[in-house]
C-alpha positions as CSV (number, residue, x, y, z in Angstrom):
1,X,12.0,8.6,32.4
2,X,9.2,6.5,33.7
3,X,8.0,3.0,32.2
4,X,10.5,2.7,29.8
5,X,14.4,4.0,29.7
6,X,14.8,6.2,26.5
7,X,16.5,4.2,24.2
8,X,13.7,1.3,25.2
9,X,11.0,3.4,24.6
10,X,11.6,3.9,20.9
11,X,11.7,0.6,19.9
12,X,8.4,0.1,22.3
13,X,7.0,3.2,19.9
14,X,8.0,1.4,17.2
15,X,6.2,-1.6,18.7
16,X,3.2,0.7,18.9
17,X,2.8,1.4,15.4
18,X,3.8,-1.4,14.3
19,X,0.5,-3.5,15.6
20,X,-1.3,-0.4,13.9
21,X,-0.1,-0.5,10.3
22,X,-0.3,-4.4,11.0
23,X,-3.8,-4.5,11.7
24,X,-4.3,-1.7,8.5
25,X,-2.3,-4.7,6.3
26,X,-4.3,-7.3,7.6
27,X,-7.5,-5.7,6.7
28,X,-6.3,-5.3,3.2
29,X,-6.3,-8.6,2.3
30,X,-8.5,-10.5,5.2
31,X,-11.9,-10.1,3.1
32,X,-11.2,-11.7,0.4
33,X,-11.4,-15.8,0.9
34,X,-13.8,-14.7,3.3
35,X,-16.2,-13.3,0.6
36,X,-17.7,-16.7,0.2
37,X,-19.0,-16.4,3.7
38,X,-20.4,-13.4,3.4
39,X,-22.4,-13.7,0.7
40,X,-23.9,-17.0,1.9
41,X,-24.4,-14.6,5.5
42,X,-25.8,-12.0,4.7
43,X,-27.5,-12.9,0.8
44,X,-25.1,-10.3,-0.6
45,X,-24.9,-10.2,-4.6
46,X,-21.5,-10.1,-6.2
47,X,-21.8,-7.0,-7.0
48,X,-22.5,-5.9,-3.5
49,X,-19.5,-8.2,-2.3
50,X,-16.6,-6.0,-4.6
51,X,-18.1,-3.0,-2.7
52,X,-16.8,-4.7,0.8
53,X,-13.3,-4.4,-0.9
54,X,-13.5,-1.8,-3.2
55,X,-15.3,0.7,-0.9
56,X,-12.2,0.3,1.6
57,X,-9.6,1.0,-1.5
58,X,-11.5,4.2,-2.4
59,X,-11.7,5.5,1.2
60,X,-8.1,5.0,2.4
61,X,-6.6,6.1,-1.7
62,X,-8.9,9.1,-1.5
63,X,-7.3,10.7,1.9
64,X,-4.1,9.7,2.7
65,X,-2.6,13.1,1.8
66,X,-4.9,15.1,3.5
67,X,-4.8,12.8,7.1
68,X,-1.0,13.3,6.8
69,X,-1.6,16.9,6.6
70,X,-3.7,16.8,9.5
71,X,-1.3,14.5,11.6
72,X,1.9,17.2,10.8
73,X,-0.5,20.0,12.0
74,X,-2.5,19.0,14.8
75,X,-0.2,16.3,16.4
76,X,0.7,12.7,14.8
77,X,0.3,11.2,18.5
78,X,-3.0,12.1,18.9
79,X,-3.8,11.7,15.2
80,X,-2.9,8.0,15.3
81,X,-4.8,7.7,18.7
82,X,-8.1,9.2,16.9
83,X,-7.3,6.5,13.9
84,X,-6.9,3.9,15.7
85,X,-10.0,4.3,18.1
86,X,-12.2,4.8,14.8
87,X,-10.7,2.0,13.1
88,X,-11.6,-0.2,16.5
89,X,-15.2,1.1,16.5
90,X,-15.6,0.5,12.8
91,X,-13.8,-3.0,13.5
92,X,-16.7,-3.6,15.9
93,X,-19.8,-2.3,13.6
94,X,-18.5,-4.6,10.8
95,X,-18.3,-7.6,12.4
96,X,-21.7,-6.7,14.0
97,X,-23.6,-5.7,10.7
98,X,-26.4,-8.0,9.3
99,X,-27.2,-6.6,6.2
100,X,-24.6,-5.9,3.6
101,X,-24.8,-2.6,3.1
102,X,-24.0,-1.6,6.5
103,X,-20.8,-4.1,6.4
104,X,-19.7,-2.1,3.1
105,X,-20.4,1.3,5.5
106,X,-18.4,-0.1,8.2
107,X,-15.8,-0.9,5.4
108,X,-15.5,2.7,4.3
109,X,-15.0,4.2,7.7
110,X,-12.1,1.5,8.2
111,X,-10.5,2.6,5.2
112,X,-10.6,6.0,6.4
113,X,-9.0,4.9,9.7
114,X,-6.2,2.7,7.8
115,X,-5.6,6.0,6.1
116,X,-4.5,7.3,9.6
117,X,-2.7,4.2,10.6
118,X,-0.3,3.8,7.4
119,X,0.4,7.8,7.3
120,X,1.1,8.3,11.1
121,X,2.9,5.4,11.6
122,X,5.4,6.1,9.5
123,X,5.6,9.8,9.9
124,X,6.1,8.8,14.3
125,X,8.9,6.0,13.0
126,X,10.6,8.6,11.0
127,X,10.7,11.4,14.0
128,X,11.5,9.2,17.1
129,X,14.4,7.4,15.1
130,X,17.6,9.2,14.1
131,X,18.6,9.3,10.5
132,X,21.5,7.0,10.6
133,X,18.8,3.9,12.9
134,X,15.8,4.8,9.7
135,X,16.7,2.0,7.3
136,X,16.2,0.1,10.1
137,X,13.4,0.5,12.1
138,X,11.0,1.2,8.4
139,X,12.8,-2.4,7.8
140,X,11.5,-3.7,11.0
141,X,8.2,-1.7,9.9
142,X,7.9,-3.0,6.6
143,X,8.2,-6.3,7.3
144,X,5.5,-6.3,9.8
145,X,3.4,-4.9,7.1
146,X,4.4,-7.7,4.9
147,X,3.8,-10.4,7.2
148,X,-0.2,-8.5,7.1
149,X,-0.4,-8.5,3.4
150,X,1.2,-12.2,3.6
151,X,-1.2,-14.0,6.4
152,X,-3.9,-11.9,6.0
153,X,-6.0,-14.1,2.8
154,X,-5.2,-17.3,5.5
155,X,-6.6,-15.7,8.4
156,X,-9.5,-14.2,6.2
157,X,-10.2,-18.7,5.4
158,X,-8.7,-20.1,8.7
159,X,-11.3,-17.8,11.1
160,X,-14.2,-17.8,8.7
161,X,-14.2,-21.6,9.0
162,X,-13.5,-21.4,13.0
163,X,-15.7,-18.8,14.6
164,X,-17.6,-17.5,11.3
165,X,-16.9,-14.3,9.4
166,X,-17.3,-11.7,12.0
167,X,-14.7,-12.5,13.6
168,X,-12.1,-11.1,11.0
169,X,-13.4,-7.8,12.1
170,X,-13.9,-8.4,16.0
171,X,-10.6,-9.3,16.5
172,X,-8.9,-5.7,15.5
173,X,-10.5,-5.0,18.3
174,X,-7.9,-6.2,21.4
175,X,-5.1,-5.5,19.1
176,X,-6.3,-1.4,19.1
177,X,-6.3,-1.9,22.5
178,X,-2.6,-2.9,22.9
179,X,-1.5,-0.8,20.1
180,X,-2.8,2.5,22.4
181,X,-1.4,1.3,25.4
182,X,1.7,0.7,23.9
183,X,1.6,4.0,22.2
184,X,0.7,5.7,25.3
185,X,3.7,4.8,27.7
186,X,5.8,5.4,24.6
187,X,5.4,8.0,21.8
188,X,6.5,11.1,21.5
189,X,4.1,13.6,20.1
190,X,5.7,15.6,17.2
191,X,4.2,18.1,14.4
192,X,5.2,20.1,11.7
193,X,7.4,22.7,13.1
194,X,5.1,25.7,11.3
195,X,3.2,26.1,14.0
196,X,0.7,29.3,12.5
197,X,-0.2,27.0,10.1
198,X,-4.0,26.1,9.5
199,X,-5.4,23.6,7.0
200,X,-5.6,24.7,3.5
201,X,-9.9,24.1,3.0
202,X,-10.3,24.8,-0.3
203,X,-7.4,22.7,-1.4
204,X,-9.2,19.9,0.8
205,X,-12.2,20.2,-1.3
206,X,-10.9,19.9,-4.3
207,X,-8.5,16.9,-3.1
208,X,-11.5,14.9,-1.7
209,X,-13.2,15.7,-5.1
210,X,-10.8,14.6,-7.8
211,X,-9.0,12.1,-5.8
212,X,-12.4,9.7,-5.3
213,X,-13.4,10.3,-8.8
214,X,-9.5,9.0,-10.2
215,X,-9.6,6.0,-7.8
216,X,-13.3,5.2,-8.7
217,X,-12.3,5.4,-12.6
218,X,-9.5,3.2,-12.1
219,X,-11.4,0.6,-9.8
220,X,-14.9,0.2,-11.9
221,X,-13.3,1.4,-15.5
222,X,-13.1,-1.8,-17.2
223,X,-16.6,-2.8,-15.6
224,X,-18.3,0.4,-17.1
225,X,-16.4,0.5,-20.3
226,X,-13.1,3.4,-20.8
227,X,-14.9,5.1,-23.2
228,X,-18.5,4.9,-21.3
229,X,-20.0,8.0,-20.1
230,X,-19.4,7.6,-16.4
231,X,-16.3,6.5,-16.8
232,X,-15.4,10.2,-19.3
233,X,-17.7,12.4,-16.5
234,X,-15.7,11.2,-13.6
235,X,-12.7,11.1,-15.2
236,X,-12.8,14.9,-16.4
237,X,-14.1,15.8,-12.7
238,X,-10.8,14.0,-11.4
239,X,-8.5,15.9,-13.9
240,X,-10.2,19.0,-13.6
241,X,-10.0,19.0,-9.5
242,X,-6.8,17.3,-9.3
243,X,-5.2,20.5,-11.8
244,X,-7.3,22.8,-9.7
245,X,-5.8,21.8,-6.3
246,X,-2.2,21.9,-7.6
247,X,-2.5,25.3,-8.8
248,X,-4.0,26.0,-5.3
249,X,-1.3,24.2,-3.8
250,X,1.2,26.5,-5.1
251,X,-1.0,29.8,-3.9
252,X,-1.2,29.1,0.0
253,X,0.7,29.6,2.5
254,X,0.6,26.5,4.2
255,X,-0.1,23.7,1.8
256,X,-1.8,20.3,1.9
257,X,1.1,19.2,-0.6
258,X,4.4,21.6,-1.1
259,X,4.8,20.8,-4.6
260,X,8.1,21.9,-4.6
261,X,8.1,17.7,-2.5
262,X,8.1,16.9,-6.3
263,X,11.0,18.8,-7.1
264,X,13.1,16.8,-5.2
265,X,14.9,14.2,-7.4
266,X,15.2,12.0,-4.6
267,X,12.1,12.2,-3.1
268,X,10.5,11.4,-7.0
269,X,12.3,8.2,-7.1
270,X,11.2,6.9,-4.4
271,X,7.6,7.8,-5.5
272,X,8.1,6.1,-8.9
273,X,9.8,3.1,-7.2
274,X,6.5,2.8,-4.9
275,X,4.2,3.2,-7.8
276,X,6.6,0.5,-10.0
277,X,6.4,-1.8,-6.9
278,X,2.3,-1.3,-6.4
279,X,1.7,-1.6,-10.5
280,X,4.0,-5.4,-10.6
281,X,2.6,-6.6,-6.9
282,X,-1.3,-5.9,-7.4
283,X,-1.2,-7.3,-11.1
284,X,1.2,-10.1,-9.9
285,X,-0.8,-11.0,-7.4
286,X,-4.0,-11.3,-9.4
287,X,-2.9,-13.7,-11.9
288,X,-0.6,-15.7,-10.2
289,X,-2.8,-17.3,-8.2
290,X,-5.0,-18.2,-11.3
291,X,-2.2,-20.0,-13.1
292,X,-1.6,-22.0,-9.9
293,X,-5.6,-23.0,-10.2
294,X,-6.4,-23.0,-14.0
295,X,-3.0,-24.7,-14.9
296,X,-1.7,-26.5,-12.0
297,X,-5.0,-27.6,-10.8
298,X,-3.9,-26.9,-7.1
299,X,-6.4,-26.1,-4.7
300,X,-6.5,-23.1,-1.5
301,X,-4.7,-24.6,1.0
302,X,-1.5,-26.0,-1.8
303,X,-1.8,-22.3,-3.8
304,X,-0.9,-20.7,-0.7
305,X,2.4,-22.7,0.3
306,X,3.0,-22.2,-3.1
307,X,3.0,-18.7,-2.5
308,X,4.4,-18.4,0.1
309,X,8.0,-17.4,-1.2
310,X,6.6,-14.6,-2.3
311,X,4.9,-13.6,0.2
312,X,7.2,-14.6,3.3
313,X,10.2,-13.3,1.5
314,X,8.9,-9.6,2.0
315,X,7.9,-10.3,5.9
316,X,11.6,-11.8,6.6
317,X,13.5,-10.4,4.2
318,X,12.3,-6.3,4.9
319,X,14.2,-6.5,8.2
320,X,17.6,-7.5,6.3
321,X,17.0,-5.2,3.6
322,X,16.6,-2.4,6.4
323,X,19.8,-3.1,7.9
324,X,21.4,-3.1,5.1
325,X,19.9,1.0,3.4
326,X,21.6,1.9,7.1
327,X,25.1,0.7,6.0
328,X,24.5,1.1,1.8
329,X,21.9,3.4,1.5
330,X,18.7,2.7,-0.3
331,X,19.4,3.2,-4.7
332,X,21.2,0.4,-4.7
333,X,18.7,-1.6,-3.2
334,X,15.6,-0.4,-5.1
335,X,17.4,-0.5,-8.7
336,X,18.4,-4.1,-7.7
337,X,14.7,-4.9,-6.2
338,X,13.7,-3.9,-9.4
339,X,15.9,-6.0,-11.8
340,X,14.6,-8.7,-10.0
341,X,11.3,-8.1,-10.5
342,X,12.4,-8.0,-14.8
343,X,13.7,-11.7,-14.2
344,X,10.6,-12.5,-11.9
345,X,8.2,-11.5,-15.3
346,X,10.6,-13.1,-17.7
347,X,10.6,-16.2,-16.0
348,X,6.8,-15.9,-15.9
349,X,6.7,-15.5,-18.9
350,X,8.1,-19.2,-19.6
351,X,5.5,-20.8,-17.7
352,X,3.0,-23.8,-19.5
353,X,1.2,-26.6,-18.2
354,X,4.6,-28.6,-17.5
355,X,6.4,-25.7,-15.1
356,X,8.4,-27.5,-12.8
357,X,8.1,-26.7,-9.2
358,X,11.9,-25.4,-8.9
359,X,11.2,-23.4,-11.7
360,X,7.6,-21.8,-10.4
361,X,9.4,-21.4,-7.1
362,X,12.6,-19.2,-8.4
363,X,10.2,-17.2,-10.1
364,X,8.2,-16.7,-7.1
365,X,10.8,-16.3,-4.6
366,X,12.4,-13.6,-6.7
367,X,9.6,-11.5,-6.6
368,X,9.3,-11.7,-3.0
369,X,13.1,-10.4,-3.2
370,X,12.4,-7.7,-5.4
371,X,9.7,-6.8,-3.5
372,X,11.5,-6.7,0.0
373,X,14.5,-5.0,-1.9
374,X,11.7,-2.0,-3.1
375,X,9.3,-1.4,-0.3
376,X,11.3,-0.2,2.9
377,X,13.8,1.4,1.0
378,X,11.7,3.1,-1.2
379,X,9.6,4.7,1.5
380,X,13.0,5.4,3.1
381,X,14.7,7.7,-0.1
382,X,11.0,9.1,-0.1
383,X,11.0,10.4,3.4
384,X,14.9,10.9,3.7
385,X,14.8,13.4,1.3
386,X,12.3,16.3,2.7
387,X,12.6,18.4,5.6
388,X,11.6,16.0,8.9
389,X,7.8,18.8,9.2
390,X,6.4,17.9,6.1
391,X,7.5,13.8,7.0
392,X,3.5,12.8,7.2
393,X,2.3,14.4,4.4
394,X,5.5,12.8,2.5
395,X,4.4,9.7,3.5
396,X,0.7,10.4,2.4
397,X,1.6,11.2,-1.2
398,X,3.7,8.3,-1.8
399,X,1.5,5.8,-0.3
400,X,-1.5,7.6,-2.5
401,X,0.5,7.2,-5.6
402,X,1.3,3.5,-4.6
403,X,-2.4,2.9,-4.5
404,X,-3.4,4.6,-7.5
405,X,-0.5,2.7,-9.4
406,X,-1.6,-0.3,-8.0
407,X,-5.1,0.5,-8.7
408,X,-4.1,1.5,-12.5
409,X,-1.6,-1.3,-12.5
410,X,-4.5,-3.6,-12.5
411,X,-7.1,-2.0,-14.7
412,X,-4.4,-1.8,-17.4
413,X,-3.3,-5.4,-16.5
414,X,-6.8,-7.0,-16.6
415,X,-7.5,-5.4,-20.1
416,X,-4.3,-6.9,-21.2
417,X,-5.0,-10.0,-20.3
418,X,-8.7,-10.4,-21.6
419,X,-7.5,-8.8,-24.8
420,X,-4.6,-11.5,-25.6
421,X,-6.7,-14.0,-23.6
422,X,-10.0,-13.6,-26.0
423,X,-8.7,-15.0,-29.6
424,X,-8.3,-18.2,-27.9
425,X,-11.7,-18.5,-26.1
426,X,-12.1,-22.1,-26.7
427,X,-9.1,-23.9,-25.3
428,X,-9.6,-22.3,-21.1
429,X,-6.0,-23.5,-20.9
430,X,-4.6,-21.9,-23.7
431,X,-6.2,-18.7,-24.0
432,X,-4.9,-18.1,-20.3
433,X,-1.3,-18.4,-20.3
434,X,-1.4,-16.8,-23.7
435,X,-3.1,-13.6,-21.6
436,X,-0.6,-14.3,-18.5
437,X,2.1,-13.9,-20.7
438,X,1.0,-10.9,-22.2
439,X,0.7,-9.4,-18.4
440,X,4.2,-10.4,-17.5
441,X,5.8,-8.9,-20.6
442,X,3.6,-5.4,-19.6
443,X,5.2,-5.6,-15.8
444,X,9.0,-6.6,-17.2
445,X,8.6,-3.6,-19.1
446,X,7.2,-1.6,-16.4
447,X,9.9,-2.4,-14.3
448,X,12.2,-2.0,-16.7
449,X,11.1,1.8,-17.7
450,X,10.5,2.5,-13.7
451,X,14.5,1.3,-12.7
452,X,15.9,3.5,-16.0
453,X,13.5,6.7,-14.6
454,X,14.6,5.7,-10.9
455,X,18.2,5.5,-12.1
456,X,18.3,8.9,-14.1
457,X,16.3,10.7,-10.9
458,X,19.3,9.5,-8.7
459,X,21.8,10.6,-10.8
460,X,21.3,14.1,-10.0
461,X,22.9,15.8,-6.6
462,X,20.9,16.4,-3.8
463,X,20.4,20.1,-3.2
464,X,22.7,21.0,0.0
465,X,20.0,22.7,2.5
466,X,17.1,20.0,1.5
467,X,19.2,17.3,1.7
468,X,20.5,18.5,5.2
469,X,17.1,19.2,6.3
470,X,15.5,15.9,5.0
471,X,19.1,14.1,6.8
472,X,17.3,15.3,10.3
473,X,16.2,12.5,12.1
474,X,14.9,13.7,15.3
């Protein structure tokens, strides 16, 4: 068997992919307390300085499905090998850029590459592990991703300060390095088992045309104006493409996406549960720390502990929860995960200038459950459900509609708040919990409507042969 005796070397695979989706986490949320830096650096103007973040978003929302399609045809192995050697080189041209629009460049190309890393990654965990071990090794997954998402604002401040802002790029590099050779000695290659099959081009076109255009409505909307002229133009591109490519999709013979993926009940909750879960984190996440500055008055260092139940409950918590969709399943898990997020908002929604610190930190910590409770499980009912050669490009459209409902999440969010937040201009205290209360009534009910649509979709029996195909663990 070589290195590695075969039951080892799937939890070294897992290993593997692991430190890739890590590193994609990480470089989700690294930039941002590092911004500070960078604009000091390299004279960047604030504008300039969203397009280090926002360029990334756009790139990795906008091909996600299509990578996946390209990782079930031509190998996910060597797929994920090609990501992660990009997202190494673009690692390296970041931290060496000196002007800022060849950072933002640099940015793009790694958000095509983290496109690779979250799509194959999970597509490689769900063939090398059998159906019965998935709950799992996505927990195991999962909660490596969450402890990215978790330390990666802290490593963004803590290396900035140390060895200056470069460094939050340079260090990907090593980490590729292990994550290949890992990879190497231990993965399986596996593709879709239509092996004829050639990419469907002019669906490809049309995806990279209306998905951009959405994403890039959603992300500078509110900036532009909703009713502004490029936000209309792009928006009518997006629909236009988007309603193009699905009655494309439903033409060929080998599809980017089998739209008939939708018509699985199962496979749709666990799509609306990932969007639910993007739309309460990304919004969440934007205001919270706010309130613990504006109101509280607490600085970096104290807003982070603060958060920290939040964000370490989904990086030690995911593991459990896996275990657990092995012995129970995964509904019962994401209708709970999302009941929690209701009392999370609704005790949100109670917060003033004299919050207790019990009080802030049940709120918080309950999110950080919900969260856990939605995000391995979720992916898990999503790729559970279809047939084990369509498994990457299952994973690409839910992780595409979690970014766009993250990314609409937000837009809708912001407007809510600077609506309810605006009568009250005068008093900066006052006219912001009155707008944070507003947002966490909008994500109670959003959670709400999501576990009643999540709840209806699992009602409904599995069809026999899908269900027994999607069962397949490899």
């Amino acid at each position: 068997m070589g290195v590695f005796a075969q039951q080892q070397r799937k939890w070294w695979a897992l290993l593997g992919v692991s430190i890739a989706s890590f590193l994609g986490c990480v470089d989700f949320t690294i930039v941002n307390t590092a911004l500070p830096a960078l604009q000091a650096d390299l004279g960047a103007s604030v504008d300039s300085l969203q397009w280090v973040i926002n360029g990334f978003i756009l790139a990795l929302s906008s091909v996600m499905v299509l990578v996946g399609r390209l990782a079930d045809l031509h190998g996910r192995k060597r797929v994920l090998f090609i990501g992660l050697g990009v997202f190494g080189l673009a690692s390296l041209a970041a931290g060496l850029a000196g002007r800022v629009d060849g950072l933002i460049a640099a940015r793009v190309v790694q958000g095509l590459a983290c496109a690779v890393l979250y799509t194959a990654s999970g597509a490689i965990v769900a063939s090398t592990f059998a159906s019965h071990e998935q709950g799992k090794a996505f927990g195991v997954l999962f909660g490596v991703n969450g402890v990215g998402l978790a330390v990666g604002p802290v490593l963004g401040g803590v290396i900035s300060a140390a060895f200056g802002w470069p460094w939050i790029f340079l260090i990907n590099v090593p980490f590729v390095l292990l994550s290949l050779g890992i990879c190497a000695l231990s993965v399986d290659e596996s593709r879709s088992g239509d092996t004829g099959a050639t990419l469907d081009w002019p669906g490809a076109l049309l995806l990279l045309l209306g998905l951009p255009s959405l994403v890039l409505v959603i992300v500078q909307g509110a900036a532009w104006g909703w009713a502004s002229a490029p936000s209309l133009s792009l928006g009518a591109i997006a629909a236009a493409a988007l309603l193009a490519f699905v009655q494309v999709e439903r033409r060929v013979a080998a599809p980017i996406i089998d739209v008939q993926l939708f018509a699985n009940r199962r496979f749709v909750a666990g799509v609306v549960a990932s969007f639910g879960l993007a739309m309460f984190y990304c919004v969440a996440f934007f205001v919270m720390p706010l309130y613990l500055a504006l109101i509280r008055g607490e600085g970096v260092q104290a807003s982070g502990w603060l958060l920290l139940p939040t964000t370490l409950g989904v990086a030690l918590l995911s593991p459990l929860v896996g275990r657990l969709v092995d012995r129970k399943g995964p509904a019962l898990l994401i209708k709970t995960g999302l009941l929690l997020f209701v009392l999370s908002a609704a005790l949100q929604v109670g917060f003033d200038r004299q919050t207790s610190l019990p009080y802030l930190l049940a709120a918080f910590g309950l999110m950080g459950l919900g969260w856990a409770s939605i995000l391995g499980p979720s992916t898990v009912l999503g790729i559970s459900a279809v047939p084990q050669d369509v498994s990457s490009v299952a994973m690409g459209s839910l992780m595409t509609l979690h970014n766009v409902g993250g990314g609409l999440g937000l837009a809708v969010g912001v407007g809510l708040y600077r609506h309810f937040a605006g009568p009250l201009a005068g008093d900066v205290q006052g006219a912001f919990l009155q707008g944070y209360r507003a947002v966490m009534v909008f994500l109670a009910l959003v959670s709400l409507a999501v576990w009643a649509l999540v709840s209806l979709l699992l009602r409904a029996p599995v069809p026999a042969p899908l269900a027994e195909e999607g069962a397949h663990g490899g």
